[in-house]
Each structure stands twice: as structure tokens, then as C-alpha cells.
Residue, then its C-alpha position, 0 to 999 in steps of 0.5 A: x838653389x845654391x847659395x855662394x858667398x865671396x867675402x873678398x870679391x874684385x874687379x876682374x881686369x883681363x887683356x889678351x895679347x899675342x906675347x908678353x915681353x917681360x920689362x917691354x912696352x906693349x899696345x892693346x885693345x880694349x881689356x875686359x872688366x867685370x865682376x869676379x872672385x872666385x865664389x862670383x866666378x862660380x856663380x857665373x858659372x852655374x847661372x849661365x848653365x840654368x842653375x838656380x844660384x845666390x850670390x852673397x858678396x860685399x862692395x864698396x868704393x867706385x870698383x864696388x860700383x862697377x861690380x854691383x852693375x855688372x851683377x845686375x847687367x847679367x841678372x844674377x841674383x845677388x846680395x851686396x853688402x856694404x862695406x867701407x873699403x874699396x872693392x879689390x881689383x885683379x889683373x889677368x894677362x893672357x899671353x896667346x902665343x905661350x898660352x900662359x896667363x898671369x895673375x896680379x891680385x890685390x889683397x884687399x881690406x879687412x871688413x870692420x866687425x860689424x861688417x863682417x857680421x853683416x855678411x854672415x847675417x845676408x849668408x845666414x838668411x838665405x841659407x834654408x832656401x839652398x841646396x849647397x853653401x859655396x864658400x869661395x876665395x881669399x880672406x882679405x889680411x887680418x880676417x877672421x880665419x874661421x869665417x867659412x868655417x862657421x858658415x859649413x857649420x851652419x849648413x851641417x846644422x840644417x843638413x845642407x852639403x858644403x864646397x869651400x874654396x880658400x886657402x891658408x888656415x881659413x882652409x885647415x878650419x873649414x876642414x876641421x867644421x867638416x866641410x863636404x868638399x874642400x877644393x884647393x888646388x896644388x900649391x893652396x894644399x901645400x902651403x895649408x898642410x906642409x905636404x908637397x905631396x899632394x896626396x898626403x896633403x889631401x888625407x891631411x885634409x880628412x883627417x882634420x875632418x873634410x868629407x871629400x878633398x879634390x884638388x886642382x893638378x892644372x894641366x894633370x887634372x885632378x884628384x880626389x881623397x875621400x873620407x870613406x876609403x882615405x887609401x883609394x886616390x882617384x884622378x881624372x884627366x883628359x888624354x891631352x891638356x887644352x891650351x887656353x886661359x887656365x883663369x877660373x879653370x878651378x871656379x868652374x870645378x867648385x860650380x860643377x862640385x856644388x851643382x852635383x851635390x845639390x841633385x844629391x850627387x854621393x859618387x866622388x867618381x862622378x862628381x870627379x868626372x864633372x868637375x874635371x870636365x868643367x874645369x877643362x872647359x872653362x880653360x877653352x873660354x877667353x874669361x873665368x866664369x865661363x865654360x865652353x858648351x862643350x863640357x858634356x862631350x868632355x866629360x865623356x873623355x875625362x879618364x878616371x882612375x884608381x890610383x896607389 
């Protein structure tokens, strides 16, 4: 299976309108709420695609509730820790007529210490039995920056591969355990390593230590730096961009990354080649943690390319 861990989960709240009118008044539907973040987004996605998956979060307060009962409505096999402060909340609105979504996400709360020891308790004992660790999304302020990083040092300790997903320094530390891949995407690079090239940001990355960096380019695709041969670039992109809801475009290339490791995948072209075609195909869908079932065909007209 593959073990995720989400230690600032939320309460995903999206609303598809034909056009947002900055500063107007707008009548919608009814929006949808569900569980999320980012490691429960790459959950989703890898239980909806038969993969065998454990999900390791925290709830608490009435939106830890509704998140607790989204998981089991879904029947994803899951682990909640308990924690005093309220679950988080997040905003999508999805504007159809620009095909642009934007984000509103709460910061969260900081877990008290012995919450936070909890959680590395749940992730810990459930690791032997996993294929891959995921380490997905924020740290709530005032975290401990080291939290990913001491879990891919477990996971390099029993030999199982590592995906982190973050940002800031918890980023920069998860490098520096030697995590398998780091996945973040252009502006998360920029802001952890203070290149604006994200080239130059990815080798930052490997030479702190990450094996594999591939980062999200949007509507570009992505790319992939790896430590055996830091010079080779590889980029990978459809022939033409997807309109659609871009919202855990990136969730869905950690679930593709995570379930190639997990069948023993060592390729970065064709970990490369999935991963952007998951990612393509989660824009296709009206919500993260889904992917169009058309993936397969995608993957077939992502091009891969070596590059300066």
C-alpha cells in the first residue's frame, strides 16, 4: 500500500460559476464540500484508480467532523488523529468562462507537542506494511520544520521510496533527509531556494540531497532533475494545454509518482510521462482528487524531451 500523511488537512469548499465579477455579487448553486488537502487529495486519487492507499491525518472541531465523514462515506482507509483545533477550511472558485480558479486557504493551527507526536506515532506504525511514504501539503504556522523530514528518514531507514509535497523550509529539510522525490511546483521552488529559475531551483534541490525533483510548470508541464545526471533536464507537456479546474493538477502527479515508485518504478522518463499525464487529467475533472479516465490515452501524447 501507500502510506499518505496530511498534517494540515481541510475542508475543500468549491463553487463553479459562469464569471466571477471582481467586487460584484454573484447567486450560485449549491457548492461542494469534502475532505481534502493535499496528501488526502493524493489519496483520493490513488483509491479511485484500485490502488491500495492509508491515509494518516488529523481532525478536529465541527469541520473535523465533516472531514472524518467524508472519509468514511468514500471508504478510504484512513487514521485520524485528534487534535484541539478546528480542521481548516479552503475556497475554490472556479470561474468557467476564463477557465481560472482561485484559491482562498486558511493557515490552520499549530498541533500542541503531543499532538504533533501523535501523528508521527499513527505514520510510524504503519509504515512496515507500505510501498511508498507521501508526505503532502502545508505545515500549519509555527510547525515543526523537520516533520517530513523525519518521516523520509524513517522510510530511507526500512528502504521505502519517499514523495513530499510542501513547501518553505519544510521543503529545503525533506531535501536534505534525501527524500526520493520532491514535487513542488514553480512558485513553491522559487520561494524555498531563491532561484527564479526553476531549473537552477531543482539542482538546488539535489544537491541538498533529494534524489528526484520534479516540479509542476502549469499550463508547461513539467520537469524533472535527477541526482544521477543533475545536467540532463527532462520536460514533459501535452501538445496543447487543457482548459479545466487546475485544483490538485499537482495532488494527482504526487499520486502517479508515488504509485510508480511503489511497482519499483527507477525511470525518471516514465515516472515523468505519468505523473504529467495524471496531473493533465485531474485539470479535465470539476474537483481535486479526481482524474479523468482518460489518463492512459494522455499519457500516450505527453512529449518527453531532453533539454539544455
Amino acid at each position: 500500500m501507500i502510506l499518505t500523511v496530511t498534517p494540515n488537512p481541510a475542508v475543500d469548499l468549491t463553487w463553479s460559476v459562469p464569471r466571477i465579477d471582481q467586487g460584484g455579487s454573484h447567486r450560485v448553486g449549491t457548492g461542494r464540500s469534502r475532505a481534502g488537502g493535499k496528501g488526502l487529495n493524493v489519496s483520493r486519487v490513488l483509491h479511485a484508480q484500485g490502488v491500495p492507499v492509508h491515509a494518516v491525518t488529523t481532525a478536529g472541531g465541527p469541520t473535523g467532523a465533516e472531514l472524518a465523514a467524508d472519509l468514511r462515506a468514500i471508504d478510504l482507509p484512513h487514521r485520524l488523529v485528534p487534535v484541539a483545533a478546528a480542521t481548516r477550511r479552503t475556497i475554490a472558485l472556479y470561474d468557467e468562462q476564463r477557465a481560472e480558479t482561485t484559491i482562498f486557504n486558511e493557515l490552520g493551527v499549530d498541533h500542541s507537542p503531543e499532538e504533533w507526536r501523535a501523528l508521527v506515532r499513527a505514520a510510524t506504525k504503519a509504515l512496515p506494511d507500505c510501498r511508498c511514504l507521501v508526505g503532502s501539503g502545508s505545515l500549519p504556522p509555527g510547525a515543526p520544520p523537520g516533520f517530513f523530514a523525519d518521516l523520509v528518514g524513517a522510510a530511507r531507514a526500512a528502504r521505502i521510496p519517499s514523495v513530499v509535497d510542501t513547501s518553505g523550509p519544510a521543503l529545503l529539510e525533506a531535501a536534505k533527509a534525501r527524500a526520493t522525490v520532491l514535487k513542488p511546483n514553480r512558485d513553491e521552488l522559487r520561494d524555498a531556494t531563491g532561484e527564479t529559475d526553476p531549473v537552477a531551483g531543482a539542482r538546488a534541490l539535489i544537491v541538498l540531497g533529494a534524489e528526484w525533483v520534479v516540479v509542476s510548470l502549469g499550463a508547461e508541464g513539467m520537469l524533472a532533475v535527477c541526482a544521477g545526471d543533475p545536467v540532463t533536464v527532462l520536460r514533459a507537456r501535452l501538445p496543447e494545454p487543457l482548459a479545466g479546474n487546475a485544483t490538485g493538477a499537482g495532488d494527482a502527479a504526487v499520486a502517479a509518482a508515488a504509485a510508480a515508485l511503489a511497482d519499483g518504478e527507477t525511470d525518471p522518463e516514465r515516472l515523468l510521462r505519468v505523473a504529467t499525464a495524471w496531473s493533465a487529467a485531474a485539470v479535465l475533472m470539476p474537483l481535486a482528487g479526481e482524474i479523468s479516465p482518460t489518463h492512459a490515452q494522455l499519457a500516450g501524447r505527453v512529449l518527453v524531451e531532453a533539454v539544455p
